[in-house]
Residue, then its C-alpha position, 0 to 999 in steps of 0.5 A: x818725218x821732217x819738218x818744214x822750216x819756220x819763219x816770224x810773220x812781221x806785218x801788224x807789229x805794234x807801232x807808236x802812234x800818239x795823238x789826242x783821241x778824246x777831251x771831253x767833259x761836263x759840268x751839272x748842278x741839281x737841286x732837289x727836294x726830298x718828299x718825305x722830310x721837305x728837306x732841299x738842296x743842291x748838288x754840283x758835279x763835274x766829270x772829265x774824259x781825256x784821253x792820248x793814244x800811245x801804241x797801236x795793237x798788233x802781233x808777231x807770230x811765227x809761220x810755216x807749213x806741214x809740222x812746224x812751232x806755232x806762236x803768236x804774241x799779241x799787245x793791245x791799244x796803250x792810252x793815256x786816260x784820265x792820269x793812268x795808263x790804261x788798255x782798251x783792247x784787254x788782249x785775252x788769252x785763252x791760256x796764261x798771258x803776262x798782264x800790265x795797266x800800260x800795255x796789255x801783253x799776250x801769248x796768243x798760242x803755242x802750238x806745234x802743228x802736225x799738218x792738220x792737226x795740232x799740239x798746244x803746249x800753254x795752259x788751259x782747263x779741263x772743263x766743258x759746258x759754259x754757255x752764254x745766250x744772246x738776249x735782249x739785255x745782257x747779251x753774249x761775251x758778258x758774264x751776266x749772260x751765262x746761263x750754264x757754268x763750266x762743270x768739271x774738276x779743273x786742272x790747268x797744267x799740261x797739253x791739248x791735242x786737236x784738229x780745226x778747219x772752218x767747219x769742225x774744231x777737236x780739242x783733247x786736253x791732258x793736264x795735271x793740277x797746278x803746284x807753286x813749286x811741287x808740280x809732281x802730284x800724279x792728279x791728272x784730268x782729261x777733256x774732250x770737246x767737239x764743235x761745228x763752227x758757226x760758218x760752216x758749209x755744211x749748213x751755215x748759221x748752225x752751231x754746236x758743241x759737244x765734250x766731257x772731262x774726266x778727273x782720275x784722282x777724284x772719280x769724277x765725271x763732267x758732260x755737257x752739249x749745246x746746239x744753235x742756230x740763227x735762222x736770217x727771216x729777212x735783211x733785218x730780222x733774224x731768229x736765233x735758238x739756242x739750248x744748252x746741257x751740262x751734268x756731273x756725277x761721282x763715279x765712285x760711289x756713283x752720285x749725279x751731281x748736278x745736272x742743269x738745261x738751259x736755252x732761249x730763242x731770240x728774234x733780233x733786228x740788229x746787232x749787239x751792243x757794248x753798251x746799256x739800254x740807256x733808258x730808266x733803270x736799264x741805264x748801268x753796267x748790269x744791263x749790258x750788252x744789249x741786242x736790239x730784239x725780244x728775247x725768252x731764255x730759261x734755266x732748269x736745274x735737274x733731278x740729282x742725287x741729293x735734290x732727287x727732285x726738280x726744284x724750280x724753273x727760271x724764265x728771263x724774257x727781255x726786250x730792247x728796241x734799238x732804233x726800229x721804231x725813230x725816236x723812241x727807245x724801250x728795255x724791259x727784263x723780267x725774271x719769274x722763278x717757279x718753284x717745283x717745292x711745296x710750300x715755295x712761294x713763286x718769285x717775280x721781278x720786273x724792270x723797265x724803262x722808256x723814252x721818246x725824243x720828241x723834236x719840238x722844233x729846230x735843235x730842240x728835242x724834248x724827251x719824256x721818260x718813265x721807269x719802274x722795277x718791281x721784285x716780290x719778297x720770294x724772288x730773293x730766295x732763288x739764287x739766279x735773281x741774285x746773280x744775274x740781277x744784283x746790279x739791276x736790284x742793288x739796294x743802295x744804287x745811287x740815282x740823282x744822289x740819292x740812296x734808295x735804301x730798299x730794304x728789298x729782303x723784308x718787303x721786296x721792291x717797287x721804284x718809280x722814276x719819271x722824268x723830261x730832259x729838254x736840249x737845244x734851248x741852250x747850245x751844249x746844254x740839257x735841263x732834267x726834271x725827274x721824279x724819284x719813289x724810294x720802296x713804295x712796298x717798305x711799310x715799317x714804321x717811318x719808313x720813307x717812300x715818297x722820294x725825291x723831286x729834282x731838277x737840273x742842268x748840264x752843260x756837256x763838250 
């Protein structure tokens, strides 16, 4: 059969384009004073965004019709920052792509289609299952929302045969493991994976996937499902469940490896965010993304030939307001760990924070807020709590300058945070008073609970 001639698709190239995009800074001095020694002091701060925007994103890629080479290259956002180059963009690529800190460089695809259906010729995997869940806080597209791992032996070297369109995707992976240089290891895998795309016309807002792998050299065998659907209640709400399987096994001798459900059902109002909760505690990178919603998701480990019994059931409810009711802003997330082993001891964490932007008059706006979290002794010794929640929980995070030593493991955890920030009496300027607990649980002997006392003043651009 002959094939139809090629071209290269010009249009969205990147292009130099230099212009000063952000100059930003501030400047701050707290003075505080430490409960537990009377000790006091201040503490001078300054912090500078600067910000030259080099090169605009685009791609190049072939194009063609009915059997014809398919690849597209792609570059990302090149700024200036702070003195270094960085990228905004972070181009990914499902496959292999050169990296830079100036400019982020990617080979999209390489496919070779044949009408519908198609040849891909980079690298890839062979594992099936991953899942991340829109939540509350910590939504989807951020590792600290994956509830299921891929499973499957990987191997990364070979191709993937499929067929896509806007209802259904196909994918069959053939590959071999990878070698610096003796790539001839006859260690092959395989994977298939099937999936109804979420626009499609069947029945729009449905989703869900399918697949399995298969490693020769090592006898085993990986599976996994997953199905969801996002239900629209009204212009602003919208219900979303989603569940998730995955399971492997040796088939020789025949062992179940492991097999894991996980899934959760949340009610949003908005979109999701590239950003933290802003509010006490919920306030750094380990509550991002955030949805403006309530969210209840779960994780159970299965019955396997080595546990042959259930072992514990994880719950992770979660709540971020947005901007649904004015000026007030609310984020909780709680982890509750319950054991199906006797003897274990149930595990629970809890953290949350909130604020209200009380206008007192023209330009000024006064804003109380509170925050606490809480973990017990037992929810140290599941390990979900320590992956999903190590920023959340960090025994020396630093706020207002001060180490809260929580010394979490031997008593569990209790941080209390509350505060008032005032803008608008001063152009460009905030005042804060905060109190801050260290572990109030921590009962060794000298132990410093009572924590700090602060205030301070910032002046922004």
């Amino acid at each position: 059969m002959a094939a139809v001639a090629a071209g290269i698709v010009f249009a969205d190239e990147p292009t130099v384009n230099t212009n000063i995009t952000t100059f930003t800074g501030n400047s701050s001095v707290v003075w505080g004073v430490d409960l537990d020694d009377g000790g006091t002091g201040f503490k001078n701060d300054t912090a500078i965004t600067f910000k030259i925007n080099m090169l605009n994103a685009g791609d190049k890629a072939t194009e063609g019709e009915g059997i014809w080479g398919d690849l597209q290259l792609k570059a990302g956002n090149a700024s200036w920052w702070n003195n270094q180059w960085v990228n905004y963009d972070n181009v990914k690529s499902a496959e292999n792509g050169s990296r830079s800190s100036a400019v982020s460089l990617a080979i999209d695809h390489a496919k070779i289609h044949i009408f519908g259906a198609y040849v891909g010729i980079m690298s890839g995997d062979t594992q099936v299952g991953e899942l991340k869940l829109d939540s509350a806080i910590r939504s989807n597209d951020n590792d600290n929302s994956k509830y299921l791992a891929n499973v499957g032996e990987n191997k990364t070297q070979g191709i993937v045969a499929g067929y896509a369109n806007q209802n259904l995707q196909f994918d069959l992976d053939f590959r071999s493991k990878a070698g610096d240089e003796d790539f001839y290891n006859n260690d092959y895998g395989l994977a298939f994976e099937a999936q109804l795309l979420s626009g499609n016309t069947f029945l729009p807002g449905l989703f869900g996937k399918v697949g399995a792998s298969v490693a020769f050299k090592e006898k085993k065998m990986a599976w996994a499902a997953s199905v969801g659907y996002k239900l629209s209640l009204s212009d602003t709400f919208y219900l979303k469940p989603v569940v998730g399987y995955t399971g492997a096994a040796t088939l020789d001798p025949a062992t179940s490896d492991e097999n894991t459900l996980a899934g959760g059902v949340l009610l949003g109002w908005g979109e999701s965010a590239d950003a933290n909760a802003g509010v006490y505690y919920l306030d750094n990178d380990g509550a991002k993304k955030v949805t403006p919603g309530l969210s209840f998701n779960f994780k159970l480990p299965l019955t396997n030939s080595t546990t042959n019994k259930l072992t514990y059931l994880t719950l992770i409810p979660s709540l971020y307001t947005g901007t649904i009711v004015p000026n007030l802003t609310a984020g909780l997330i709680s982890q509750m760990d319950i054991p199906f082993i006797e003897g274990a001891e149930f595990g629970v964490a809890v953290i949350g924070g909130v604020k209200y932007d009380l206008k007192v008059s023209d330009g000024i706006t006064v804003t109380p807020q509170v925050g606490a979290r809480f973990a017990n002794k037992a929810s140290l010794a599941y390990p979900s709590m320590l992956d999903q929640n190590k920023k959340l929980f960090d025994a020396n995070t630093d706020n207002g300058g001060v180490k809260d030593n929580n010394n979490m493991s031997a008593y569990g955890l209790l941080n209390l945070k509350a505060g008032i920030d005032i803008s608008g009496l001063i152009s460009n300027t905030t005042f804060s008073f905060w109190y801050q607990s260290r572990n109030l649980l921590d009962t060794a002997d000298g132990a410093k609970k009572a924590g700090t006392l602060n205030v301070s003043a910032k002046i922004a651009l």
